[in-house]
PDB file of N, CA, C and O in Angstrom, chain B, residues numbered from 101:
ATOM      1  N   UNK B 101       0.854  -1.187   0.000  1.00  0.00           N
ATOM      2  CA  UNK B 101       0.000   0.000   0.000  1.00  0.00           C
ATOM      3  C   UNK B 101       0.891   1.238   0.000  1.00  0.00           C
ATOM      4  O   UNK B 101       1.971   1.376   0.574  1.00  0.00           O
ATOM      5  N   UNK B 102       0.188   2.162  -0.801  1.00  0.00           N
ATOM      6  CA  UNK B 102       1.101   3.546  -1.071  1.00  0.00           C
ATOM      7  C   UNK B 102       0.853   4.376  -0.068  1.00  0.00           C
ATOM      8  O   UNK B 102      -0.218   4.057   0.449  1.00  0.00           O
ATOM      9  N   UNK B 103       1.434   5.467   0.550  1.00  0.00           N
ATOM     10  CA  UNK B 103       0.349   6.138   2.017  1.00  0.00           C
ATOM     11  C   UNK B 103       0.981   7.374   1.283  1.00  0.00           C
ATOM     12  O   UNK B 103       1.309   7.317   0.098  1.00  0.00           O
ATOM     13  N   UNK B 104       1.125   8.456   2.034  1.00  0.00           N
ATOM     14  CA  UNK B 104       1.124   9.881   2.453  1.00  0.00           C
ATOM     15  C   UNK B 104       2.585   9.839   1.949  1.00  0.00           C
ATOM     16  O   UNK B 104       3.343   8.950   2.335  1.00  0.00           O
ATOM     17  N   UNK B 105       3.046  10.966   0.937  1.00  0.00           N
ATOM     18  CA  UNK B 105       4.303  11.137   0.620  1.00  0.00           C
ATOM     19  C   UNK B 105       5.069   9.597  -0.553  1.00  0.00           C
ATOM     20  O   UNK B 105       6.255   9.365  -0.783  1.00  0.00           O
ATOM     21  N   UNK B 106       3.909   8.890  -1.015  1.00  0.00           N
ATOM     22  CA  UNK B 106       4.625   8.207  -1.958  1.00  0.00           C
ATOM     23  C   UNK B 106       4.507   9.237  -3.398  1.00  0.00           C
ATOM     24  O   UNK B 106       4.019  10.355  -3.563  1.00  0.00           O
ATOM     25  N   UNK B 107       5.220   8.249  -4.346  1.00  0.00           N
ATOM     26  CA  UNK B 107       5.472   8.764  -5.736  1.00  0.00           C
ATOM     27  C   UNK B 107       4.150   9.644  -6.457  1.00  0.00           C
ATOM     28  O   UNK B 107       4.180  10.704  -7.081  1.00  0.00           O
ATOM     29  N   UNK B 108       3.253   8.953  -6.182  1.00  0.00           N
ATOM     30  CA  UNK B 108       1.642   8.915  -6.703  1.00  0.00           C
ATOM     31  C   UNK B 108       1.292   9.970  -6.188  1.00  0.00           C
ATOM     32  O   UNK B 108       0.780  10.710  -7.027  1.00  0.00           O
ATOM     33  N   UNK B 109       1.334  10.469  -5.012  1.00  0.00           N
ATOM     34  CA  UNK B 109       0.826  10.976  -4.316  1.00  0.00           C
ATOM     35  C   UNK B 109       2.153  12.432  -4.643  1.00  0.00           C
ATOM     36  O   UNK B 109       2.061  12.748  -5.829  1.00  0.00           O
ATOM     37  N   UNK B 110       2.386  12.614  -4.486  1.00  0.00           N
ATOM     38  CA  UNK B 110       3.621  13.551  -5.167  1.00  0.00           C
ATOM     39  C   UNK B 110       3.288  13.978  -6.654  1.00  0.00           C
ATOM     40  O   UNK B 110       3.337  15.181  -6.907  1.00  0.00           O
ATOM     41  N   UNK B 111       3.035  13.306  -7.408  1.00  0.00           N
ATOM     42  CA  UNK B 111       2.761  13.515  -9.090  1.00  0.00           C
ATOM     43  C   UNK B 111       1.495  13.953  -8.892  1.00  0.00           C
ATOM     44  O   UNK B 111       1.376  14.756  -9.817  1.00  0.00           O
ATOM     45  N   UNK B 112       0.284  13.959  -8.191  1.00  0.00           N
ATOM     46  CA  UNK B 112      -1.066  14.503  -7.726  1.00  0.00           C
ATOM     47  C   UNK B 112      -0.369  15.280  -7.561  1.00  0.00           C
ATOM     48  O   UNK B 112       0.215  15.725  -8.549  1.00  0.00           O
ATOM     49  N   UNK B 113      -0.129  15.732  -6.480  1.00  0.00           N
ATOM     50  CA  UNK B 113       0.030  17.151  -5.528  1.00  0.00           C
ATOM     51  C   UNK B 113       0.536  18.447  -6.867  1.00  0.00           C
ATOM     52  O   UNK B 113       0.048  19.571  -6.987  1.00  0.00           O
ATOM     53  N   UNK B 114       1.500  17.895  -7.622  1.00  0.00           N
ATOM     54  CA  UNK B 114       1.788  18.570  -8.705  1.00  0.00           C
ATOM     55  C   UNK B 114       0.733  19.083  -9.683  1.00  0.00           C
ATOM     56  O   UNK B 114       0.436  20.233 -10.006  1.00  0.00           O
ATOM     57  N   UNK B 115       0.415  18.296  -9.933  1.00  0.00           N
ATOM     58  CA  UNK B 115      -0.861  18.038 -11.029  1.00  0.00           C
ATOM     59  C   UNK B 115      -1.681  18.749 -10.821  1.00  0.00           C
ATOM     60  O   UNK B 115      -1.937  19.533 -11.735  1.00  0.00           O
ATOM     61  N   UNK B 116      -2.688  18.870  -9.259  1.00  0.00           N
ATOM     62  CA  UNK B 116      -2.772  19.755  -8.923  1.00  0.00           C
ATOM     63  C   UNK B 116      -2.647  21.659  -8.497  1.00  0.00           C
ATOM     64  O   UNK B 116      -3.418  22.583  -8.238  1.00  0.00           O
ATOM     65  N   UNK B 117      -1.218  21.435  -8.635  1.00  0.00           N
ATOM     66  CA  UNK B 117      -0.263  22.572  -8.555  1.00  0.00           C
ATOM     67  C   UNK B 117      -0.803  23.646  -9.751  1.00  0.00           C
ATOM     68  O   UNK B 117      -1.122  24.833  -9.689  1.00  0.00           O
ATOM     69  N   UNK B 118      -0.765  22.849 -10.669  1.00  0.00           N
ATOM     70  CA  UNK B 118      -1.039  23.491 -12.225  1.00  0.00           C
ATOM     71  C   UNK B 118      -2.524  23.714 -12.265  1.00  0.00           C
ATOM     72  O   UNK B 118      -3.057  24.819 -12.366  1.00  0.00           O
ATOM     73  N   UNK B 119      -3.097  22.642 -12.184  1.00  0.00           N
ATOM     74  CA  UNK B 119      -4.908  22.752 -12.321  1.00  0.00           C
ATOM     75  C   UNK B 119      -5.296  22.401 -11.169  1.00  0.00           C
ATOM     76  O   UNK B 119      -4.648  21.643 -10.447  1.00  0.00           O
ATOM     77  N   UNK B 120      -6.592  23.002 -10.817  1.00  0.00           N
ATOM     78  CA  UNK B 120      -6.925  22.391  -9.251  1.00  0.00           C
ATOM     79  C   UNK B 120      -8.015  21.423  -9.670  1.00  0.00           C
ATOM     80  O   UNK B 120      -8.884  21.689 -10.501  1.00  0.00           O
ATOM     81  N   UNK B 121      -7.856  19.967  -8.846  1.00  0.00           N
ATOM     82  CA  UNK B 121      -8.519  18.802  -9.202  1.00  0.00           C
ATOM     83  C   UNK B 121      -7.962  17.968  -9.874  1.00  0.00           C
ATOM     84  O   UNK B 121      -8.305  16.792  -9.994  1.00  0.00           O
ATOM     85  N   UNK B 122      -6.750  18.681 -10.540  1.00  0.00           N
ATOM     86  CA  UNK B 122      -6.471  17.581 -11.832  1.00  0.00           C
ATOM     87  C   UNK B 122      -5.314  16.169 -10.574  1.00  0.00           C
ATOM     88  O   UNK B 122      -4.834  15.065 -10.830  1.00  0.00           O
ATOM     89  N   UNK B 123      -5.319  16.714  -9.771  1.00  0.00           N
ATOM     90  CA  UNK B 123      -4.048  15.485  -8.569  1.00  0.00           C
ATOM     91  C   UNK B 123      -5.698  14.408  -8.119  1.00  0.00           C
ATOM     92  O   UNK B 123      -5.720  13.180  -8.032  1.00  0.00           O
ATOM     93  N   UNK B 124      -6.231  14.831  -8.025  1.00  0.00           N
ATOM     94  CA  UNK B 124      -7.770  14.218  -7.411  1.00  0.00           C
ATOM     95  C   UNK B 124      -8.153  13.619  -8.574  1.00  0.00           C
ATOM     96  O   UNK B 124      -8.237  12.423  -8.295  1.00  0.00           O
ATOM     97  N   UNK B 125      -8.457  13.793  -9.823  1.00  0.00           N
ATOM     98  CA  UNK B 125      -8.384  12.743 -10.899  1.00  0.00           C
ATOM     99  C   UNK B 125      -7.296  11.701 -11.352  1.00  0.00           C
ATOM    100  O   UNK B 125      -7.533  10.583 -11.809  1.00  0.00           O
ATOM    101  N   UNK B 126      -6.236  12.186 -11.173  1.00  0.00           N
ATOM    102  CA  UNK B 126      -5.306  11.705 -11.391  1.00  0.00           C
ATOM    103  C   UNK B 126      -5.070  10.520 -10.328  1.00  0.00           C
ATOM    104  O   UNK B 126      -4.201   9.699 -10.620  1.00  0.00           O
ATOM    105  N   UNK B 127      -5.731  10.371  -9.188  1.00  0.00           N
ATOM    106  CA  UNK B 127      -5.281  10.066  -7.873  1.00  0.00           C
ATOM    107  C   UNK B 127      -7.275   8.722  -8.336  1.00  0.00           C
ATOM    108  O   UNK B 127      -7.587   7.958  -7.423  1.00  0.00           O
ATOM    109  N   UNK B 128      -7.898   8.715  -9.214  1.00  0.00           N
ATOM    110  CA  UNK B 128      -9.274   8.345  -9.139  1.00  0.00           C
ATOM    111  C   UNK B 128     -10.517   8.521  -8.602  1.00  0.00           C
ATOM    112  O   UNK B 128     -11.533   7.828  -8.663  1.00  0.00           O
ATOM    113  N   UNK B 129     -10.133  10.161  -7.754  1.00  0.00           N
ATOM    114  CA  UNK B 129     -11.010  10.670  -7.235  1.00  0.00           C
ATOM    115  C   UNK B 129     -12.176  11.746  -7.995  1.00  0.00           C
ATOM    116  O   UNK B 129     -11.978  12.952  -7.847  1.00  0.00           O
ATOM    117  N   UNK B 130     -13.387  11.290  -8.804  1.00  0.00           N
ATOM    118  CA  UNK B 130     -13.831  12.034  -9.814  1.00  0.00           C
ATOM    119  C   UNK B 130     -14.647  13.029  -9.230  1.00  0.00           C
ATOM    120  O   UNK B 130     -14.905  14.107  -9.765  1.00  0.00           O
ATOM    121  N   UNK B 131     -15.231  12.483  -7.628  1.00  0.00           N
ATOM    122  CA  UNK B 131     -16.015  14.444  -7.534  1.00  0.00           C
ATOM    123  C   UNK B 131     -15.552  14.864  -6.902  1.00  0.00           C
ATOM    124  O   UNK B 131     -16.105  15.863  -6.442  1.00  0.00           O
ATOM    125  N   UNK B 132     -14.137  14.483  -6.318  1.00  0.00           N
ATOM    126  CA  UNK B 132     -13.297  15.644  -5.437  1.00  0.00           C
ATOM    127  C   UNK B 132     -12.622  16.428  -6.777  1.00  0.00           C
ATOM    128  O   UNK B 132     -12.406  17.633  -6.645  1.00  0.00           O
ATOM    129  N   UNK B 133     -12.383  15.974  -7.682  1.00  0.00           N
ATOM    130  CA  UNK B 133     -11.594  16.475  -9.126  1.00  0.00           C
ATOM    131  C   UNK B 133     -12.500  17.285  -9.224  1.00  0.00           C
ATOM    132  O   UNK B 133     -12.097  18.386  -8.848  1.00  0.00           O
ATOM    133  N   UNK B 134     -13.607  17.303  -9.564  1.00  0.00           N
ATOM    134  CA  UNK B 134     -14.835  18.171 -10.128  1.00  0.00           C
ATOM    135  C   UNK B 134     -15.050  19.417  -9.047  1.00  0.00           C
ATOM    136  O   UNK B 134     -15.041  20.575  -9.463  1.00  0.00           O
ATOM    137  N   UNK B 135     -15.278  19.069  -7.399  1.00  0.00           N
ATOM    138  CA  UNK B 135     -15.473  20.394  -6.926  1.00  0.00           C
ATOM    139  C   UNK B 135     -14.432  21.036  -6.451  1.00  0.00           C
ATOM    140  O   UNK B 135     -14.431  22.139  -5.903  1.00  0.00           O
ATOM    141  N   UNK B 136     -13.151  20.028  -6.759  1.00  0.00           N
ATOM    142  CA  UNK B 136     -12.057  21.113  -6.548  1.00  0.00           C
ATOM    143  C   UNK B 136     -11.852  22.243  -7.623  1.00  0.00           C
ATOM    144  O   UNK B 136     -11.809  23.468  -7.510  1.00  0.00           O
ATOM    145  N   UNK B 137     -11.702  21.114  -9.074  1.00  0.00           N
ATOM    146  CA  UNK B 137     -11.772  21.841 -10.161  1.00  0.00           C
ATOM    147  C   UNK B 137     -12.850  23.314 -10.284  1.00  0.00           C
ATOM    148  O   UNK B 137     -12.565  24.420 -10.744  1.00  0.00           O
ATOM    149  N   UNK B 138     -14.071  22.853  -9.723  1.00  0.00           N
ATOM    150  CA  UNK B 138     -15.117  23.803 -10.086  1.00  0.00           C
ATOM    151  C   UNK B 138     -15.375  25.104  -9.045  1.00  0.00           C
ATOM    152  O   UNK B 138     -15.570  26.265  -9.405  1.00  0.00           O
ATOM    153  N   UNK B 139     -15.329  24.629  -7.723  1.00  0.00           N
ATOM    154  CA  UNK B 139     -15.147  26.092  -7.094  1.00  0.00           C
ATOM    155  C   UNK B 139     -14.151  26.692  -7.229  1.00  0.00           C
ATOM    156  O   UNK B 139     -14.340  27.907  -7.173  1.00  0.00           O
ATOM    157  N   UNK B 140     -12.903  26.333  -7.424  1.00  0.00           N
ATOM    158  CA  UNK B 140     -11.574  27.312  -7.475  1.00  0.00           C
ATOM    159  C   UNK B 140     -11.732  27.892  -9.171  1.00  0.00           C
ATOM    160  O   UNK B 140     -11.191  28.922  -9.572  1.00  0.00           O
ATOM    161  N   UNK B 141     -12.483  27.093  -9.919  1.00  0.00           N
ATOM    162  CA  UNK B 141     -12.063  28.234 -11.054  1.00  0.00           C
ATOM    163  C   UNK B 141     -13.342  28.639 -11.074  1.00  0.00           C
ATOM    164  O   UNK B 141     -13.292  29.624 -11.810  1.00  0.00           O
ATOM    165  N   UNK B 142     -14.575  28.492 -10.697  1.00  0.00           N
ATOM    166  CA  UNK B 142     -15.301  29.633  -9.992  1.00  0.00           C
ATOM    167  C   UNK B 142     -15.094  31.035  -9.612  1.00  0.00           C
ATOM    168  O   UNK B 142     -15.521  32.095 -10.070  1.00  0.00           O
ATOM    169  N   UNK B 143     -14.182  30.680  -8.476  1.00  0.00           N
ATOM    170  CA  UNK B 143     -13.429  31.545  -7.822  1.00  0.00           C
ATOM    171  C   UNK B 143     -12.602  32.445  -8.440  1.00  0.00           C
ATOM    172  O   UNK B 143     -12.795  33.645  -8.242  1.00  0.00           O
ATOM    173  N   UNK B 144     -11.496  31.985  -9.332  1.00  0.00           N
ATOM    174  CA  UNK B 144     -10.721  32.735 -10.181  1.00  0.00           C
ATOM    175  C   UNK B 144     -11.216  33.010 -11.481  1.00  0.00           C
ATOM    176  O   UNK B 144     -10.591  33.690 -12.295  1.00  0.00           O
ATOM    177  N   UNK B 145     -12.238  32.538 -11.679  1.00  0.00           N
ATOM    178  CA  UNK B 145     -13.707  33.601 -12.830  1.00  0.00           C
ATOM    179  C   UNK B 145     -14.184  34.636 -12.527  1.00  0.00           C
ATOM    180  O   UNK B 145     -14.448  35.477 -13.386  1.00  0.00           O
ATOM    181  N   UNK B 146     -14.418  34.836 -11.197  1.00  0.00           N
ATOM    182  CA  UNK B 146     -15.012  36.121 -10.447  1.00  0.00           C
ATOM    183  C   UNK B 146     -13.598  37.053 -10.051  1.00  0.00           C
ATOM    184  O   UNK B 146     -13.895  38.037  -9.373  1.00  0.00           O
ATOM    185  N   UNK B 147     -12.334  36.940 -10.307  1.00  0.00           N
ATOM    186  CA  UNK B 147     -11.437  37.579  -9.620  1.00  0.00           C
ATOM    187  C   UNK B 147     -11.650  39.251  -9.276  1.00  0.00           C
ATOM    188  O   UNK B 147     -11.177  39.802  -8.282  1.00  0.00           O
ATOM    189  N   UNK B 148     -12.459  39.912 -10.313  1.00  0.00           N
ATOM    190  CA  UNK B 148     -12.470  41.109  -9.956  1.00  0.00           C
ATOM    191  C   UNK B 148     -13.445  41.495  -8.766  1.00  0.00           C
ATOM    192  O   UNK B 148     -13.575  42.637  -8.324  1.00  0.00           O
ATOM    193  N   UNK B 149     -14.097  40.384  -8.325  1.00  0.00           N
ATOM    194  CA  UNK B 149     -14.409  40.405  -6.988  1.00  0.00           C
ATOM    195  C   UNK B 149     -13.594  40.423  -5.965  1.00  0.00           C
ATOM    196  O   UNK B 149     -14.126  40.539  -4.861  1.00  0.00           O
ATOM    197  N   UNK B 150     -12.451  40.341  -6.018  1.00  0.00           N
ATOM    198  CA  UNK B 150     -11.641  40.006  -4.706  1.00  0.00           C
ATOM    199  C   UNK B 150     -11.902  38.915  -4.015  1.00  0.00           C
ATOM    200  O   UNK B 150     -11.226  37.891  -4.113  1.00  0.00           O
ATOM    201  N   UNK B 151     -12.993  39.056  -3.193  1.00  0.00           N
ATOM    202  CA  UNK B 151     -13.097  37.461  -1.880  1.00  0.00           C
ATOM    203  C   UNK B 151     -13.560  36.412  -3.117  1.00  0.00           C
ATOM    204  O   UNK B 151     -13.548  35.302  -2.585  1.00  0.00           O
ATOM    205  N   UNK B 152     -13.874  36.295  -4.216  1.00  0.00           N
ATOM    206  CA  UNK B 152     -14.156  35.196  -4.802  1.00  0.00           C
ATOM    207  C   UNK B 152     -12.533  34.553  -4.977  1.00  0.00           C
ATOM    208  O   UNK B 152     -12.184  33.416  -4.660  1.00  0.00           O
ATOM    209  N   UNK B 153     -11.699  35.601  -5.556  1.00  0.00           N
ATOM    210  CA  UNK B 153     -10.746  35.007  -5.992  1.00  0.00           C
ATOM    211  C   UNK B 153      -9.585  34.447  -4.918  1.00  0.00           C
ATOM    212  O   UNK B 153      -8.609  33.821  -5.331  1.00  0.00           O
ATOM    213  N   UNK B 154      -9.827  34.784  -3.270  1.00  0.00           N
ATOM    214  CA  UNK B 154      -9.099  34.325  -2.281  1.00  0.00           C
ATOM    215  C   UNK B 154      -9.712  33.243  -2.069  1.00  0.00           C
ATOM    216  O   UNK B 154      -8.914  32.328  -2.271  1.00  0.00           O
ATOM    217  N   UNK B 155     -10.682  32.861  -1.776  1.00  0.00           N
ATOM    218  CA  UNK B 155     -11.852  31.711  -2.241  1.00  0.00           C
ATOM    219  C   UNK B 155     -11.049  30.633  -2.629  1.00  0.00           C
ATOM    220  O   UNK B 155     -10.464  29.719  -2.047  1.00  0.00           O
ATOM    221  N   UNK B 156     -11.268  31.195  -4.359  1.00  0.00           N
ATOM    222  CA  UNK B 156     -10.119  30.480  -5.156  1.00  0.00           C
ATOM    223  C   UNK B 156      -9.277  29.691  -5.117  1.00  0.00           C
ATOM    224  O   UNK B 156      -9.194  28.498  -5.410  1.00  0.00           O
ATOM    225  N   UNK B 157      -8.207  30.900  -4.481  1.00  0.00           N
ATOM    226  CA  UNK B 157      -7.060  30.649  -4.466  1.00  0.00           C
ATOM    227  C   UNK B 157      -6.759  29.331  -2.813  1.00  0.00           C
ATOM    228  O   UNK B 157      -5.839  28.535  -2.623  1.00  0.00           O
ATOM    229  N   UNK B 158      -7.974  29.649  -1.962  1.00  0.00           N
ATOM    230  CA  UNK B 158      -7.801  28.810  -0.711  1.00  0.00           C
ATOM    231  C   UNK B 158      -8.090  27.347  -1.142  1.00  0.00           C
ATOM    232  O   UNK B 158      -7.229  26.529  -0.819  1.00  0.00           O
ATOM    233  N   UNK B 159      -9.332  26.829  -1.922  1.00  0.00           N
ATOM    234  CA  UNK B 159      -9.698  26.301  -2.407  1.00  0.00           C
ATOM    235  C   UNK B 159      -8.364  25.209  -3.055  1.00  0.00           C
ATOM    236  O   UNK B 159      -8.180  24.062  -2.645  1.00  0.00           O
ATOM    237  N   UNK B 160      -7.609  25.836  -4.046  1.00  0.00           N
ATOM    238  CA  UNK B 160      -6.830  25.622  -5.157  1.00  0.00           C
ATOM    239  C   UNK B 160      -5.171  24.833  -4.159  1.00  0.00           C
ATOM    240  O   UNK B 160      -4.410  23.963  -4.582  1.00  0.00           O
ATOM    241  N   UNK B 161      -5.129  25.455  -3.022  1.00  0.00           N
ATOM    242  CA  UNK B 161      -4.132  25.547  -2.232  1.00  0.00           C
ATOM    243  C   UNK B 161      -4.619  23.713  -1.378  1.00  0.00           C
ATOM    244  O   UNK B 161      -3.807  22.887  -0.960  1.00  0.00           O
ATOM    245  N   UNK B 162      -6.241  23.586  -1.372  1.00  0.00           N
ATOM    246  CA  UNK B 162      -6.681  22.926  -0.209  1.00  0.00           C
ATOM    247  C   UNK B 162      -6.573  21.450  -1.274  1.00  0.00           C
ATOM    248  O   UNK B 162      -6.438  20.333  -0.774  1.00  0.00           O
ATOM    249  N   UNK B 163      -6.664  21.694  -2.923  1.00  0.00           N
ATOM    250  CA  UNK B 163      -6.514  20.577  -3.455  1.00  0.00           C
ATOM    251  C   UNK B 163      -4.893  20.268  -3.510  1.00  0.00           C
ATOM    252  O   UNK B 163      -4.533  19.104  -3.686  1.00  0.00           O
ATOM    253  N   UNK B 164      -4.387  20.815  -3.432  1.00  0.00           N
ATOM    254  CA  UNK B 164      -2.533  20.338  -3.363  1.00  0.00           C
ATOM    255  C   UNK B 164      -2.450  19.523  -2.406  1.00  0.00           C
ATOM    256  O   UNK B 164      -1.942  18.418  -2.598  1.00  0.00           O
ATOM    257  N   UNK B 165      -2.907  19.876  -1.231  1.00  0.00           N
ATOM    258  CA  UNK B 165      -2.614  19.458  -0.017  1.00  0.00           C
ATOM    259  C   UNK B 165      -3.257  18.265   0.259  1.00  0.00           C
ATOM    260  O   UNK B 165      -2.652  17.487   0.997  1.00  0.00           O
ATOM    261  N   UNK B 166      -4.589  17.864  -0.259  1.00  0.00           N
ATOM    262  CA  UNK B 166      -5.388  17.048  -0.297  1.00  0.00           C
ATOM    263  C   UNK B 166      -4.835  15.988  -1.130  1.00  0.00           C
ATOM    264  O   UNK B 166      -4.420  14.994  -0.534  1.00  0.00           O
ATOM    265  N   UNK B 167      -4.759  16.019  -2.346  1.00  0.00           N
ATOM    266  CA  UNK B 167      -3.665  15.300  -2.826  1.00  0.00           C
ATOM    267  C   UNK B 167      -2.612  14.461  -2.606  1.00  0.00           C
ATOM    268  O   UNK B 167      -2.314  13.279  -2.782  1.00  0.00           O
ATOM    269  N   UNK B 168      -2.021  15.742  -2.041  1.00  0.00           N
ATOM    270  CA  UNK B 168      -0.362  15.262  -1.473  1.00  0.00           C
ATOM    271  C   UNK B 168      -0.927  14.322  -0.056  1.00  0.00           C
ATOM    272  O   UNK B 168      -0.229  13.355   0.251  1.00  0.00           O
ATOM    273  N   UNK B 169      -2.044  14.584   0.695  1.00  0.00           N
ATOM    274  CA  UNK B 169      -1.946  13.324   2.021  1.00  0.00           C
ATOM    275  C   UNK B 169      -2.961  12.594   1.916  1.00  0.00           C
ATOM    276  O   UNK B 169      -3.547  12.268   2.948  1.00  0.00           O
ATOM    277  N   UNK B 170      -3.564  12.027   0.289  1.00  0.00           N
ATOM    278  CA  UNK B 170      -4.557  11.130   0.199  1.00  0.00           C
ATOM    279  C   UNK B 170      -3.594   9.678   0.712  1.00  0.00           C
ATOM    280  O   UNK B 170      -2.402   9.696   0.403  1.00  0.00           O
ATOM    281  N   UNK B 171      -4.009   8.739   1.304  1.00  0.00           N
ATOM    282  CA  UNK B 171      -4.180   8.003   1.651  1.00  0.00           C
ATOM    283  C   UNK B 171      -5.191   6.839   1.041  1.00  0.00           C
ATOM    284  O   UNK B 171      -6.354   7.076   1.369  1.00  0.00           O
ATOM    285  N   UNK B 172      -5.054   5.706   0.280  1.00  0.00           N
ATOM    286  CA  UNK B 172      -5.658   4.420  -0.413  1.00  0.00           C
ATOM    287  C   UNK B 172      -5.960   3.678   0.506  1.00  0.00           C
ATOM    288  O   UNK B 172      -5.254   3.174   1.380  1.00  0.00           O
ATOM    289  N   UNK B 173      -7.531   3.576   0.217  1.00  0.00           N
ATOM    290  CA  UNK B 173      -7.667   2.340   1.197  1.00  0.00           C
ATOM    291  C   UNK B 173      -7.926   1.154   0.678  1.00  0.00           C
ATOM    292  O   UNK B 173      -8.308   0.225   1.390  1.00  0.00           O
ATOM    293  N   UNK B 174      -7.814   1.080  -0.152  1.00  0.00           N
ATOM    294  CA  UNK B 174      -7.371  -0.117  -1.434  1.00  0.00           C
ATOM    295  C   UNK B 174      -6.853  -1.719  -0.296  1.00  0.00           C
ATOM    296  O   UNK B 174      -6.482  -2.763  -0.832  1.00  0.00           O
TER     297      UNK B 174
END
């Protein structure tokens, strides 16, 4: 079993890095991919709002991290 800080889980966190959700698909997670994907670029659609786009950006930050300490219970 792969845990917290393997290879997989590292290539998510990245993946993520770039697109938010895309480490959560990548990882076989399809509606954490989707509402990560979808509120953060929500969020950074509205930027000239300001709090949408910190939103965003918290959002976008919360899929890296999520990613990076998924855990398989495979």
């Amino acid at each position: 079993m792969t845990g917290q800080g393997s290879g997989g889980n590292v290539l998510a966190a990245v993946c993520s890095f770039f697109i938010p959700g895309l480490g959560q698909l990548v990882q076989g997670r399809i509606l954490s991919a989707f509402l990560f994907f979808s509120i953060a670029g929500i969020g950074y659609f509205f930027a000239v709002l300001i709090i949408p786009a910190v939103i965003g950006g918290i959002f976008h930050l919360w899929s890296i991290i999520d990613a990076a300490r998924f855990v398989s219970t495979d």
